[in-house]
C-alpha positions in Angstrom: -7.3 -2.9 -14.5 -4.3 -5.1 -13.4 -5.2 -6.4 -9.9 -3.2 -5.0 -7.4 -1.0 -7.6 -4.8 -1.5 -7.1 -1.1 0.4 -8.9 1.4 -0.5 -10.7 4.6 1.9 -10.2 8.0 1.7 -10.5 11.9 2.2 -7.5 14.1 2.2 -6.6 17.3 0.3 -3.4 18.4 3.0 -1.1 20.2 1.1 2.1 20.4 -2.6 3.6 19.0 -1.7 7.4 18.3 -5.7 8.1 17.1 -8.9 6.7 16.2 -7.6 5.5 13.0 -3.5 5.1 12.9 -1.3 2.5 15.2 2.0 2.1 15.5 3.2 -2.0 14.7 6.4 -4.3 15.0 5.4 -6.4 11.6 6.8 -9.9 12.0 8.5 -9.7 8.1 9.9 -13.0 8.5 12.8 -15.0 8.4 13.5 -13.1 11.6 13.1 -9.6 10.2 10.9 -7.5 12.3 10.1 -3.5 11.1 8.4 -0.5 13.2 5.9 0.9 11.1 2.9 3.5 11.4 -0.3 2.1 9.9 -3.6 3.2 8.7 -6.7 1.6 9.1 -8.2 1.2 5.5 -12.3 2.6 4.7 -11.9 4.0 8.7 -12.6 7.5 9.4 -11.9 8.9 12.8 -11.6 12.5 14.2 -8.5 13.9 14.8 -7.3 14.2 18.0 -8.1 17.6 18.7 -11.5 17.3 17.1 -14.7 16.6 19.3 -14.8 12.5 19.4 -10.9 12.8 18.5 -10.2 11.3 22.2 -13.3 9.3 21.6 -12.3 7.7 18.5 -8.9 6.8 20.3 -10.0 5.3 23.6 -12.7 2.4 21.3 -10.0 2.2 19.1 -7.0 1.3 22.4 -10.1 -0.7 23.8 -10.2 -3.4 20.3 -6.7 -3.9 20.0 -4.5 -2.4 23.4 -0.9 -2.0 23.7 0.7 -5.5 22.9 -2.0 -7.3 20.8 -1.2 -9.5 18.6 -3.0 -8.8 14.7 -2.9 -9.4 11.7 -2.4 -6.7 8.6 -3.4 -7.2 4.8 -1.7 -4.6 3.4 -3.3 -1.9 0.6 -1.6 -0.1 -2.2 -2.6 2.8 -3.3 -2.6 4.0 -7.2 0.7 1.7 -7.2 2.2 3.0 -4.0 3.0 1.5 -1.2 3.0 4.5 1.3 0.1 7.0 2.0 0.2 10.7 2.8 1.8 11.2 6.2 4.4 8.7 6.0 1.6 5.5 7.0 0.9 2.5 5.1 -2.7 1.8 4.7 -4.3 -2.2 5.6 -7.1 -3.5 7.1 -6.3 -4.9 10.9 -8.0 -8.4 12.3 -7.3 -9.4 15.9 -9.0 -12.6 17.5 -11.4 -13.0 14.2 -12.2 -9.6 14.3 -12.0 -7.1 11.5 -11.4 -4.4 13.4 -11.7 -1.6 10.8 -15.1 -2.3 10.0 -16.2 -3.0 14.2 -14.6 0.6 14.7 -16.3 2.4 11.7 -19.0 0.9 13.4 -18.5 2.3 16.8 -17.4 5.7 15.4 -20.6 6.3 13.7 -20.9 7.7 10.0 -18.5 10.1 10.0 -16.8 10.7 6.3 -13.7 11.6 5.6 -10.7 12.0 2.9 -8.7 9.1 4.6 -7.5 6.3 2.3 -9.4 3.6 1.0 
């Protein structure tokens, strides 16, 4: 299997819709910034309207708030770059944190279909 590339970037948190998707500005470089919507890799939160949907969202605001500063790897998927729903998929590390795995941790072990 031919390794698949992922790529490094800063962002800067501009909104946390649910427990497990955020909304980025992703510093692309030579002064190119781009509004994305991203997924938080191996993280599997409740929906919104599920019980612990509004939960999931408030530890998830509490880790990285409105205006922090993070950092994305990026994650293809089966050659893709996008994800169902229109997200890109990466794991998320603010102030030395990996924050996918500390909010998988808060959430509990809850499974789900999301993206790996």
């Amino acid at each position: 299997m031919t390794p698949v590339p992922s790529y490094t970037y800063e962002a800067e948190v501009l909104t946390v819709t649910d427990g497990d998707t955020i909304k980025v500005r992703v510093d692309l470089g030579f002064s190119g910034m781009m509004k994305l919507s991203i997924r938080l890799a191996n993280v599997f939160a409740a929906e919104r309207h599920e019980p612990d949907g509004y939960k999931h969202t408030s530890i998830l605001r509490s880790l990285i708030p409105v205006g922090s500063k993070v950092i994305l790897i990026s994650h293809r998927l089966r050659g893709v770059e996008r994800q169902t729903f229109g997200r890109y998929v990466a794991d998320i590390w603010a102030d030395g944190e990996h924050i996918n795995e500390k909010a998988q941790s808060l959430y509990g072990a809850r499974q789900g279909s999301g993206a790996s």
